[in-house]
Backbone as ProteinMPNN parsed JSONL, in Angstrom:
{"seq_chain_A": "XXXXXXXXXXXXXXXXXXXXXXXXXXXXXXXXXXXXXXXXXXXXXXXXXXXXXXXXXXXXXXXXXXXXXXXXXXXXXXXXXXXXXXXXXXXXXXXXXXXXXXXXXXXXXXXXXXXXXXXXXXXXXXXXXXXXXXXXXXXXXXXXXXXXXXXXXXXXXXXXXXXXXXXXXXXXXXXXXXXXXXXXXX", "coords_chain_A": {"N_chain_A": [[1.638, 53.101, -8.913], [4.417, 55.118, -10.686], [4.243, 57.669, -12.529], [5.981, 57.634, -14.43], [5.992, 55.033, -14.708], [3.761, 54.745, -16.725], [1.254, 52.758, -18.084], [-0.647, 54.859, -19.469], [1.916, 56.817, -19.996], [3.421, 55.372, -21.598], [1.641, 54.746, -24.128], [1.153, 57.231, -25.263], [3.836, 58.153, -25.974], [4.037, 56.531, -28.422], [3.831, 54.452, -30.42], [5.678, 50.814, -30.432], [8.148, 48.158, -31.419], [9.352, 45.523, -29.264], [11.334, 43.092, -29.341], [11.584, 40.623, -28.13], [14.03, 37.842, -27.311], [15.665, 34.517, -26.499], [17.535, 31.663, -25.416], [15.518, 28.835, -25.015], [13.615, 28.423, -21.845], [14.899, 30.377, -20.44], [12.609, 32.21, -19.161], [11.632, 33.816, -21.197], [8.548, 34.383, -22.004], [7.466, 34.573, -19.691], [8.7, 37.116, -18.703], [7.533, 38.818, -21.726], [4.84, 38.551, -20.9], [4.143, 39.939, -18.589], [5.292, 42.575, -19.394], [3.716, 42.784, -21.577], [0.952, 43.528, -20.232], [1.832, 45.343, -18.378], [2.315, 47.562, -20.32], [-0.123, 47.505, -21.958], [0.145, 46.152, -24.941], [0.79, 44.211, -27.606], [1.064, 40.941, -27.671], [3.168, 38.894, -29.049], [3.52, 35.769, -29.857], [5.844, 33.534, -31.111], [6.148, 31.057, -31.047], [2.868, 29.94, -30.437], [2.323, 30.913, -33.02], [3.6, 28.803, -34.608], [2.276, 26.149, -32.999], [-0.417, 27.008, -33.535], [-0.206, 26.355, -36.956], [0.906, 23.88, -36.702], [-1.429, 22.374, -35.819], [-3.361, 22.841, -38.13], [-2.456, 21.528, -39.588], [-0.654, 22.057, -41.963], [2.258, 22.411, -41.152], [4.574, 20.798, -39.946], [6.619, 19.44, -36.837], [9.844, 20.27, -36.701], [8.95, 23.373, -37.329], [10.121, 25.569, -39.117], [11.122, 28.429, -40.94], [8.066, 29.346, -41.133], [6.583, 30.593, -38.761], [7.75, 32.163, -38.071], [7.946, 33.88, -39.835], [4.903, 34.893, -40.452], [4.963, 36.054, -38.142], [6.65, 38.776, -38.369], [4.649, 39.931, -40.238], [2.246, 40.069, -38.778], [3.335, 41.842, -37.007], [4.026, 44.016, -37.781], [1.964, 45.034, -38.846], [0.008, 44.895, -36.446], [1.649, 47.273, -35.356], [1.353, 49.357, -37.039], [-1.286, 49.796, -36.795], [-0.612, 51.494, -35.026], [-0.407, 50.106, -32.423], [1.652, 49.072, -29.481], [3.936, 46.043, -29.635], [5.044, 42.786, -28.416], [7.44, 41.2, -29.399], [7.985, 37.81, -29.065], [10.222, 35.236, -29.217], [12.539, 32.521, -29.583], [14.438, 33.577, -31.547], [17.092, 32.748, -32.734], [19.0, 33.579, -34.569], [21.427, 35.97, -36.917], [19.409, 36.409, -38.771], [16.671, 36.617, -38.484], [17.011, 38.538, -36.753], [17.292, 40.565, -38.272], [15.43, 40.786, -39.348], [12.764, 41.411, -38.21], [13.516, 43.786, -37.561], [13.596, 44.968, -39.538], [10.586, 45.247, -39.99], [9.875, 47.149, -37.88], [10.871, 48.966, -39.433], [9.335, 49.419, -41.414], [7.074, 50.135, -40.675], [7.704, 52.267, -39.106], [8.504, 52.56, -36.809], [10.286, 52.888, -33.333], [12.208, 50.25, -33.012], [13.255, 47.645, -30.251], [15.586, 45.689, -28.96], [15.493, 42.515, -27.152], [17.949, 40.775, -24.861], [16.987, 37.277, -23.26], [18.532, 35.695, -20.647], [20.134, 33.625, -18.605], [22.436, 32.967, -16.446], [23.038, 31.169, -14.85], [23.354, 28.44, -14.885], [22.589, 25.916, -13.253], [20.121, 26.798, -12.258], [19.201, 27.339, -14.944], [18.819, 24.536, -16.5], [17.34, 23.743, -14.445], [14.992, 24.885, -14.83], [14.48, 24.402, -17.338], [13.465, 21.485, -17.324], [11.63, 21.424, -15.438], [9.553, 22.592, -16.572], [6.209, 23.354, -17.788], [4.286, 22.509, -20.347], [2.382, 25.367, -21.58], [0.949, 25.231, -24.038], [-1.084, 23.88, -25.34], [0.078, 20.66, -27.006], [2.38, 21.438, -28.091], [5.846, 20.678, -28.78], [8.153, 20.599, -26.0], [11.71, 21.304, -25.484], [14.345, 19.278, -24.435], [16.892, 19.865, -21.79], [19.62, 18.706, -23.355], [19.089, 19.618, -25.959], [18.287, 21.961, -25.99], [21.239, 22.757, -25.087], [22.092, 21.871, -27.427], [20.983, 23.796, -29.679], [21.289, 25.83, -32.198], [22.573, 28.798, -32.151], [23.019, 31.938, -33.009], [25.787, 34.326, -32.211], [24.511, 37.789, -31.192], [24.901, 40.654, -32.76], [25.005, 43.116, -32.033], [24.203, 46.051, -30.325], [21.917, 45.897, -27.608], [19.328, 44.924, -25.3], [20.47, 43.274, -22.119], [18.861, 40.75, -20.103], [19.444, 39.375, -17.279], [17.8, 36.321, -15.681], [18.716, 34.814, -13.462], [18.421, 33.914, -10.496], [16.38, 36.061, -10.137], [13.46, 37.392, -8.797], [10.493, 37.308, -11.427], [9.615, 39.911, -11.615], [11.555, 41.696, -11.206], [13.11, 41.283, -13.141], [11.56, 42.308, -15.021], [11.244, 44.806, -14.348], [13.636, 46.301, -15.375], [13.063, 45.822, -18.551], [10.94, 47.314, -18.593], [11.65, 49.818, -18.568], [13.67, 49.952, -20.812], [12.175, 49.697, -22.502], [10.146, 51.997, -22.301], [11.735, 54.453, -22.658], [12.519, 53.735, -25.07], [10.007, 54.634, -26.812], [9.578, 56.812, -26.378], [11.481, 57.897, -27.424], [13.997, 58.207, -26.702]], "CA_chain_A": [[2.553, 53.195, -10.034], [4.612, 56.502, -10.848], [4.269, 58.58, -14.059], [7.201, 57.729, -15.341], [6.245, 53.58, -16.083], [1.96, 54.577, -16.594], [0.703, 52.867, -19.668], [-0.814, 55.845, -20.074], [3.239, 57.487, -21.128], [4.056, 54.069, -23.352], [0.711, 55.052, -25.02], [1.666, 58.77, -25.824], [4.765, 57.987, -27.022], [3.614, 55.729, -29.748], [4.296, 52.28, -30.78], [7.674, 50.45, -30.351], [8.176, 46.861, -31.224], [10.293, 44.844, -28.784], [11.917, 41.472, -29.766], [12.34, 39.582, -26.855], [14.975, 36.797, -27.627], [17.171, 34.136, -26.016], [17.005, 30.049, -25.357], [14.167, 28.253, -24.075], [13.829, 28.049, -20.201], [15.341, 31.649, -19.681], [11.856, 33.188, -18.938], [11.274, 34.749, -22.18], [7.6, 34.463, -22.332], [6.685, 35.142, -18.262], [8.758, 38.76, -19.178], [6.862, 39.0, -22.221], [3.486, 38.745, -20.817], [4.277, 40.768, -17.952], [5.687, 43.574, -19.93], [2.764, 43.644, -22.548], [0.264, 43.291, -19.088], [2.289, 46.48, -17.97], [1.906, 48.769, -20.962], [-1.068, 47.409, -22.688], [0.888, 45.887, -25.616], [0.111, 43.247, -28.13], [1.895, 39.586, -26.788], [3.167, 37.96, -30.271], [4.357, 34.809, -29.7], [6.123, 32.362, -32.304], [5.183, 29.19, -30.455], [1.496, 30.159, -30.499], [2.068, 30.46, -34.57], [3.835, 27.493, -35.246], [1.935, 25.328, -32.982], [-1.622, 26.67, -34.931], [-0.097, 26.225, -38.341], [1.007, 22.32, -36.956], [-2.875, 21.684, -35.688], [-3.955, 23.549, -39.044], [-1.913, 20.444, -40.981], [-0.011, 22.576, -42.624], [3.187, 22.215, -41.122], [4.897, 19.605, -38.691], [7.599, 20.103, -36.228], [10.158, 21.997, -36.682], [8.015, 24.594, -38.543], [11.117, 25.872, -39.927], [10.512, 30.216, -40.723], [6.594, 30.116, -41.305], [6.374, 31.193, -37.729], [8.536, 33.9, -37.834], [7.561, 35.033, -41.561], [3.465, 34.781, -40.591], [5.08, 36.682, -36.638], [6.668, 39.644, -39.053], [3.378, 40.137, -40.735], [1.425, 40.334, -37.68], [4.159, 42.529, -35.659], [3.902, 44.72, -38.937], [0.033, 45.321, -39.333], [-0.096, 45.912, -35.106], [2.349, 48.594, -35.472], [0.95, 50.52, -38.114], [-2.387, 50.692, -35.922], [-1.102, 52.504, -33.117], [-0.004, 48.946, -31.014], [2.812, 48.411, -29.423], [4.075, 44.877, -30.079], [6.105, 42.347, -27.9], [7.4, 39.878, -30.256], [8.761, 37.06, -28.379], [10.822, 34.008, -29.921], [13.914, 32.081, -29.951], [15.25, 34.173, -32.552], [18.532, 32.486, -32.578], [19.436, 33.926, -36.298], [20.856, 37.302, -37.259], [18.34, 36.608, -40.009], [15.425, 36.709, -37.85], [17.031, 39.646, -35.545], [17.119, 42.079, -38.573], [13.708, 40.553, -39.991], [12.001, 42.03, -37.094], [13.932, 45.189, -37.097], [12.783, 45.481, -40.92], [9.231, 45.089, -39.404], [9.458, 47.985, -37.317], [11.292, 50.308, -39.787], [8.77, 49.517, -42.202], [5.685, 50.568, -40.084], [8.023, 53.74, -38.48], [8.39, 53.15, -34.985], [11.502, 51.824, -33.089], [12.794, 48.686, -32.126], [14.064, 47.691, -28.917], [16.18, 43.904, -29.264], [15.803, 42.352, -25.667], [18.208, 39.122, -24.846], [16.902, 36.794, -22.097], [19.751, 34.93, -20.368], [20.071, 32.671, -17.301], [23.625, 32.82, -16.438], [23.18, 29.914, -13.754], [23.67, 26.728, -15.669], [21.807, 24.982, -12.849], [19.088, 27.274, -12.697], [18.404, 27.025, -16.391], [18.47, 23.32, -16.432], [16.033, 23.362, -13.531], [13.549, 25.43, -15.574], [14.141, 23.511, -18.798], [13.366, 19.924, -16.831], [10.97, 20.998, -14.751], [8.789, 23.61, -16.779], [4.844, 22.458, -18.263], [3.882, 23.313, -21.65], [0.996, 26.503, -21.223], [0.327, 25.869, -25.253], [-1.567, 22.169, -26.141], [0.672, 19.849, -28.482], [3.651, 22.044, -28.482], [6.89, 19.854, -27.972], [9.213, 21.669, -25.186], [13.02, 21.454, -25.985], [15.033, 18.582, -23.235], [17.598, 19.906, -21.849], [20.32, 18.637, -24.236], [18.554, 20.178, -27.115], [18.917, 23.557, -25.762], [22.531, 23.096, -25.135], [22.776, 21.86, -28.874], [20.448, 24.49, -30.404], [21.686, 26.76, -33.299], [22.398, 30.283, -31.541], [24.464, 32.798, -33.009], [25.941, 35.137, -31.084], [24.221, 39.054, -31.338], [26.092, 41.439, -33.196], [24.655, 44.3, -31.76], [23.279, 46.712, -28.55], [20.655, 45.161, -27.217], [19.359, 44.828, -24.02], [20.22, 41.834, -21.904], [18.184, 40.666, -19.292], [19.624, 37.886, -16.825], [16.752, 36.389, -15.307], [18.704, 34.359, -12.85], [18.273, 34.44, -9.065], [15.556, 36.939, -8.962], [11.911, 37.499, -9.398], [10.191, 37.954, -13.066], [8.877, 41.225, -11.219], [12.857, 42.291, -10.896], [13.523, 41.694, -14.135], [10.596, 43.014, -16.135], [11.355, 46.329, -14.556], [14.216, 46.443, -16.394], [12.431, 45.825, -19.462], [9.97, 48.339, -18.652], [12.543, 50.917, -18.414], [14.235, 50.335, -21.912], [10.765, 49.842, -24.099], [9.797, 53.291, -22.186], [13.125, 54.812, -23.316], [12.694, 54.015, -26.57], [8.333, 54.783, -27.104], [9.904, 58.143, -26.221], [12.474, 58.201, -28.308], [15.296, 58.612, -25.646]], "C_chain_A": [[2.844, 54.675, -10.286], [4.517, 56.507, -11.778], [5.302, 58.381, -14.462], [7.074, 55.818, -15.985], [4.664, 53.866, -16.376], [2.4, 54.126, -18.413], [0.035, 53.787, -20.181], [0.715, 56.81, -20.863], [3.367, 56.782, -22.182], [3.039, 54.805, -24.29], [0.919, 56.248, -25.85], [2.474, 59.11, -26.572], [5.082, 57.46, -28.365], [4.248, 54.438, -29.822], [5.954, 52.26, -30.882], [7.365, 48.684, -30.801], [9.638, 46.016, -30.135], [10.278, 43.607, -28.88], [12.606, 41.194, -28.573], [12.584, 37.727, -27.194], [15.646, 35.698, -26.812], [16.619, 32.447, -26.282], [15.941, 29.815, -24.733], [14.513, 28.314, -22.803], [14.363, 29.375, -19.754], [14.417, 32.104, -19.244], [11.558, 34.282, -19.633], [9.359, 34.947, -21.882], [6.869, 34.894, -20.564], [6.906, 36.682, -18.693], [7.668, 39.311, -20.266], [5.269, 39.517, -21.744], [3.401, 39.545, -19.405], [4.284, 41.932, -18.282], [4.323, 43.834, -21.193], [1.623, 43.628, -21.58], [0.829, 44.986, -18.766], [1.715, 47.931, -18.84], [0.952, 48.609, -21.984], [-0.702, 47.288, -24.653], [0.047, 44.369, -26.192], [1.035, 42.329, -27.667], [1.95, 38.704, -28.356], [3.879, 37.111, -29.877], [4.743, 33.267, -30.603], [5.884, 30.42, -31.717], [4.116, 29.062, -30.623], [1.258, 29.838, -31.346], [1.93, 29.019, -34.79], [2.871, 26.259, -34.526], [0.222, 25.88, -33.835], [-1.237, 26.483, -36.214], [0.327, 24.585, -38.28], [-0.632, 21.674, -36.649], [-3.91, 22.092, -36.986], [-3.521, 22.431, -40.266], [-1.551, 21.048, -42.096], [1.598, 22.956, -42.937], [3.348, 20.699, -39.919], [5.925, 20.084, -38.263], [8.785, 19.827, -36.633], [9.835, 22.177, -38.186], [8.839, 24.916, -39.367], [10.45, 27.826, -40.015], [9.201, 30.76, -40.998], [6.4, 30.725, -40.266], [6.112, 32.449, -37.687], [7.96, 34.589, -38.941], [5.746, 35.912, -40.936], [4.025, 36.014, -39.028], [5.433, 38.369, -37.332], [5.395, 40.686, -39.375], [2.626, 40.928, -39.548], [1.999, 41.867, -36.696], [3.649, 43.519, -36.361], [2.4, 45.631, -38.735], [-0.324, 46.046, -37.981], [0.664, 47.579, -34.8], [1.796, 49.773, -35.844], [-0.338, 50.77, -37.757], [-2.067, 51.322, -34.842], [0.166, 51.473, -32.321], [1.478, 48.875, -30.703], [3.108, 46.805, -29.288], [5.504, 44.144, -29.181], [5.866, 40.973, -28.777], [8.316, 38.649, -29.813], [9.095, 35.621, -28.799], [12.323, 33.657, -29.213], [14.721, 33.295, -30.542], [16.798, 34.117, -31.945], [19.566, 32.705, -34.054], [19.987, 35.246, -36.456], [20.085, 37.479, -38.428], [17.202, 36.754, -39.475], [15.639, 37.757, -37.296], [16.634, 40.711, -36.583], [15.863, 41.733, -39.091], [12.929, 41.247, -38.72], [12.556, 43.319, -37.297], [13.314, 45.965, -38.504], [11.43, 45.991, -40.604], [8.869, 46.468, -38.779], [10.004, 49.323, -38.002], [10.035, 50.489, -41.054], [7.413, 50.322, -41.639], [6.188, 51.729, -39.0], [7.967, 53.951, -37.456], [9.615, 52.316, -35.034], [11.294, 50.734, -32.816], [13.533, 48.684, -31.141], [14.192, 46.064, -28.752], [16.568, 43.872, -27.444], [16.439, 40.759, -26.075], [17.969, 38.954, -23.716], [17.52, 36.073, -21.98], [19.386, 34.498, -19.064], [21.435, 32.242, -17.483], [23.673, 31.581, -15.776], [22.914, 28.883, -14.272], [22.386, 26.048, -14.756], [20.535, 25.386, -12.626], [18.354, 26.703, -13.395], [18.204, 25.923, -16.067], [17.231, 22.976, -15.596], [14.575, 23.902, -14.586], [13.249, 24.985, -16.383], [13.327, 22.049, -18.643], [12.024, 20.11, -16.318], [9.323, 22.228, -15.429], [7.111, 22.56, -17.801], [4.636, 23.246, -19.553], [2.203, 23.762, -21.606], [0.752, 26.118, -23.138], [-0.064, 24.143, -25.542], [-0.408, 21.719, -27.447], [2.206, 20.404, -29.178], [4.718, 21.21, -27.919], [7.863, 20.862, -27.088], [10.751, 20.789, -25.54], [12.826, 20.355, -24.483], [16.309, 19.63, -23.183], [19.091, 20.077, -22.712], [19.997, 19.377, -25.602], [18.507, 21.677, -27.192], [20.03, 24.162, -25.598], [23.309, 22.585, -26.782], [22.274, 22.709, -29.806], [21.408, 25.398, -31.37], [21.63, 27.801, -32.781], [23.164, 31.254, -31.871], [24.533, 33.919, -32.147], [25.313, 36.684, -31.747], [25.391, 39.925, -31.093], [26.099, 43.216, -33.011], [24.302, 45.12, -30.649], [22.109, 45.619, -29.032], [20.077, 45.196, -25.599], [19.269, 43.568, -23.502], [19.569, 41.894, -20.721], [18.357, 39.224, -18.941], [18.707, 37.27, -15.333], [17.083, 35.262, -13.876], [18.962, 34.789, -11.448], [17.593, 35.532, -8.69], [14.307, 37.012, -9.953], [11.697, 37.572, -11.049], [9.99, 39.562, -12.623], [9.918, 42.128, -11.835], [13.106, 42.528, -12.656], [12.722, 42.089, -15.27], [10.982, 44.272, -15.477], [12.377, 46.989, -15.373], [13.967, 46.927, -17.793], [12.079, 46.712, -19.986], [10.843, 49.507, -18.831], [13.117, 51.549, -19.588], [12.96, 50.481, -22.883], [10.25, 51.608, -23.277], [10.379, 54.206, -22.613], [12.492, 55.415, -24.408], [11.786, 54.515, -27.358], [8.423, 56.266, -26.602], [10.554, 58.759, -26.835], [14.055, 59.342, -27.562], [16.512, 57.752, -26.399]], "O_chain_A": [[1.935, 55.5, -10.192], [4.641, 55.426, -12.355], [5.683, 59.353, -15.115], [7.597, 55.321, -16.983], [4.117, 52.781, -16.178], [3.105, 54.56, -19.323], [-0.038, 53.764, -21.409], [0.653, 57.347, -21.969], [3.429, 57.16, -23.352], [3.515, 55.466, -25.213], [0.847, 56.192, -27.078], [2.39, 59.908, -27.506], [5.977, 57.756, -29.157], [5.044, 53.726, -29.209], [6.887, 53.011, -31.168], [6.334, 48.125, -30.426], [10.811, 46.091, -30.503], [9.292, 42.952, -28.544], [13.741, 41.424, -28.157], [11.793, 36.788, -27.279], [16.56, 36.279, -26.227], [15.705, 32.06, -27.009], [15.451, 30.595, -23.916], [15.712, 28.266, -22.531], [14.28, 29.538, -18.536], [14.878, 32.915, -18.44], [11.289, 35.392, -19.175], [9.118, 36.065, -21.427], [5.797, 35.491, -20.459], [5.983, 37.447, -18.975], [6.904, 40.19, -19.866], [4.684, 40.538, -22.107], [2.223, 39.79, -19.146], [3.464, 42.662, -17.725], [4.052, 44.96, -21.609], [0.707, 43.797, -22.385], [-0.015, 45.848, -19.012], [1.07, 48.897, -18.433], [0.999, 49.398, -22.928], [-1.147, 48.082, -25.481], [-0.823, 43.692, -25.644], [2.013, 42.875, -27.157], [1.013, 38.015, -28.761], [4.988, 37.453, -29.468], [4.069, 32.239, -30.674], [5.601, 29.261, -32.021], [3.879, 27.938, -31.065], [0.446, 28.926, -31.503], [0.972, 28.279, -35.015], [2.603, 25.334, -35.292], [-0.25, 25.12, -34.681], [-2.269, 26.416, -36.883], [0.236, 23.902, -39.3], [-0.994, 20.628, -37.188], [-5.093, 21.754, -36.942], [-3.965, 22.375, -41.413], [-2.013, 20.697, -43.182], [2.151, 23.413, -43.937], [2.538, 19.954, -39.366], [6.444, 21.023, -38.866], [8.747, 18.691, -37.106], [10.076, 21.726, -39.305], [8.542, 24.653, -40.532], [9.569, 28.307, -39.303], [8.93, 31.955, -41.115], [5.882, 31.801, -40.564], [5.238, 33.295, -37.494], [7.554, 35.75, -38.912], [5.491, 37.115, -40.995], [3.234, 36.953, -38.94], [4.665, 39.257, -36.965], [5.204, 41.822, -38.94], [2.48, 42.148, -39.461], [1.343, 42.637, -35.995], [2.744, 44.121, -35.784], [2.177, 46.818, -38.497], [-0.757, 47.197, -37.927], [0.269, 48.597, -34.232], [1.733, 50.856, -35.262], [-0.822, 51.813, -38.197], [-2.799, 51.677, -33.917], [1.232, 51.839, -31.825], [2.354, 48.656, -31.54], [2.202, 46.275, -28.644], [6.635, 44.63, -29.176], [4.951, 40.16, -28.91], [9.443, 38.602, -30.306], [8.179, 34.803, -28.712], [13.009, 34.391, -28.501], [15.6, 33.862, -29.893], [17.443, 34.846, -31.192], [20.576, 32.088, -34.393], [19.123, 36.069, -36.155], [20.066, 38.543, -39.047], [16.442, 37.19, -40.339], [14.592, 38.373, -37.099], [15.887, 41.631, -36.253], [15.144, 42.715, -39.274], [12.131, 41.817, -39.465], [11.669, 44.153, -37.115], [12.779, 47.07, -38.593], [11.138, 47.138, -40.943], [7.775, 46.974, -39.028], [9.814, 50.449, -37.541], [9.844, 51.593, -41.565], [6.841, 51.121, -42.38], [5.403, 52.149, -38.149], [7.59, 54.988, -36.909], [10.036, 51.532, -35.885], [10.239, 50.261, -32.393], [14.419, 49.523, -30.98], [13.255, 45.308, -28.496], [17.305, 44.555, -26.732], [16.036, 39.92, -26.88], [18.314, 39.78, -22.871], [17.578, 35.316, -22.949], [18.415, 34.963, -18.468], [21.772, 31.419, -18.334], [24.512, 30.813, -16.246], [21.863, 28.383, -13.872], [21.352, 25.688, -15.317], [19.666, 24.522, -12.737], [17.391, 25.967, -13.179], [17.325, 25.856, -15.208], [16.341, 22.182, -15.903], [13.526, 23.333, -14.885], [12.053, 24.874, -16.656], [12.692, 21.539, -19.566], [11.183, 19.246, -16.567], [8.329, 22.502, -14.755], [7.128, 21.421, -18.268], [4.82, 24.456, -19.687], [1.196, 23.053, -21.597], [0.208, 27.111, -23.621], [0.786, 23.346, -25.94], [-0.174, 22.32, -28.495], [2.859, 20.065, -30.165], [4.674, 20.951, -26.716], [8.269, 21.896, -27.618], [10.688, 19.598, -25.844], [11.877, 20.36, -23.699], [16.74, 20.167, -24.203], [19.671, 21.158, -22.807], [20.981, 19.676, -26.278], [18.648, 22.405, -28.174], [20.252, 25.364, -25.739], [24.452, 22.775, -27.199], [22.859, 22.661, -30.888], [22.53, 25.53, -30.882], [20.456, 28.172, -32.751], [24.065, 31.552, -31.087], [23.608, 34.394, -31.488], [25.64, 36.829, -32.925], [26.249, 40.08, -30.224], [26.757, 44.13, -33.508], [24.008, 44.333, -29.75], [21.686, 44.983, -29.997], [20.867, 45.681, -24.789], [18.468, 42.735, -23.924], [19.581, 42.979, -20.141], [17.935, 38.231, -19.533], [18.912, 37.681, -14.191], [16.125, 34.839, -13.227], [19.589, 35.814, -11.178], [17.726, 36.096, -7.604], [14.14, 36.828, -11.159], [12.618, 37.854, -11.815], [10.278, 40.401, -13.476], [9.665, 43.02, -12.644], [13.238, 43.596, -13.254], [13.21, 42.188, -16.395], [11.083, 45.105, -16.377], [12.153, 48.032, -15.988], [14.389, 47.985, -18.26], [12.344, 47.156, -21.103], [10.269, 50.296, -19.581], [13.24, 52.757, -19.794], [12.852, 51.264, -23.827], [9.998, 52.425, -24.162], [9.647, 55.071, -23.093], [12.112, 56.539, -24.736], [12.132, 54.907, -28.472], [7.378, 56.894, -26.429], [10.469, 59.98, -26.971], [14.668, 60.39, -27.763], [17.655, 57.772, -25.942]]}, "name": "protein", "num_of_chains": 1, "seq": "XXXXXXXXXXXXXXXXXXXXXXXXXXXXXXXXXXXXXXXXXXXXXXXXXXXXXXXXXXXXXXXXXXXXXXXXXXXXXXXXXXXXXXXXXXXXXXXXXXXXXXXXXXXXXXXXXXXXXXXXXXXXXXXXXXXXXXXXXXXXXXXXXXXXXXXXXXXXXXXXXXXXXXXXXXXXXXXXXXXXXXXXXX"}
């Protein structure tokens, strides 16, 4: 690895939070855990929440914004020790996009808004149909339910990241490139 992606630079530069976003089945959460694997980063993930707050009998599905509210919190508190933070959801809201961005202005480091996309229709579908749920008791989206989801469109830069036709490797370097950027303040 060269000096220019070492988790030793991310580290130096100081904390960043990145919100990695898009529909189910794009390969949000392989990038994710790649990219906080890379620069020694905390891995927040709003599925994780909501499904302990549904085995906690406190909610049922769909959680609705405890997730995200209780994912805030958390992104929040890692920040302000030091951590850098990959906060990885749906976030199909611009109410959730700037709730996160609040998160990181509040605890004084940047933000860096990643969208994960899968331009290839048949792709996606393959990944949505044929993918296993890594979290006990969590329901995974069908198909149809991802093409009827609630998504508004992002009203802002961001970085997109289209994860179809090539490795996770390919497109976490990407990734790696803009959260280094920004933990630099480029």
């Amino acid at each position: 690895m060269d000096n220019a992606s070492s988790p030793d630079r991310e580290r130096r530069a100081g904390p960043v939070l990145v919100v990695v976003g898009g529909l189910p089945a794009t390969g949000k959460t392989t990038l994710a855990r790649l990219l906080a694997a890379e620069v020694g980063a905390v891995h927040l993930r709003v599925d994780t929440i909501e499904q302990a707050l549904v085995r906690s009998g406190l909610a049922r599905h769909p959680v609705g914004p405890a997730g995200y509210v209780v994912g805030y919190a958390l992104a929040e508190e890692h920040l302000r020790q030091g951590l850098t933070v990959i906060a990885e959801s749906v976030n199909p809201l611009a109410v959730t996009r700037e709730a996160w961005r609040g998160a990181a202005a509040r605890a004084g480091v940047p933000c860096v808004e990643v969208e994960v996309v899968c331009s290839d229709p048949v792709e996606h579908r393959l990944r949505a149909t044929s993918r296993s749920v890594d979290i006990p008791g969590l329901p995974l989206p069908c198909w149809q339910q991802i093409l009827d989801r609630e998504y508004e469109p992002w009203d802002r830069d961001r970085v997109i990241v289209d994860t179809a036709g090539q490795a996770p490797e390919a497109s976490s370097a990407l990734l790696l490139g803009a959260v280094l950027s920004a933990a630099a303040g480029e």
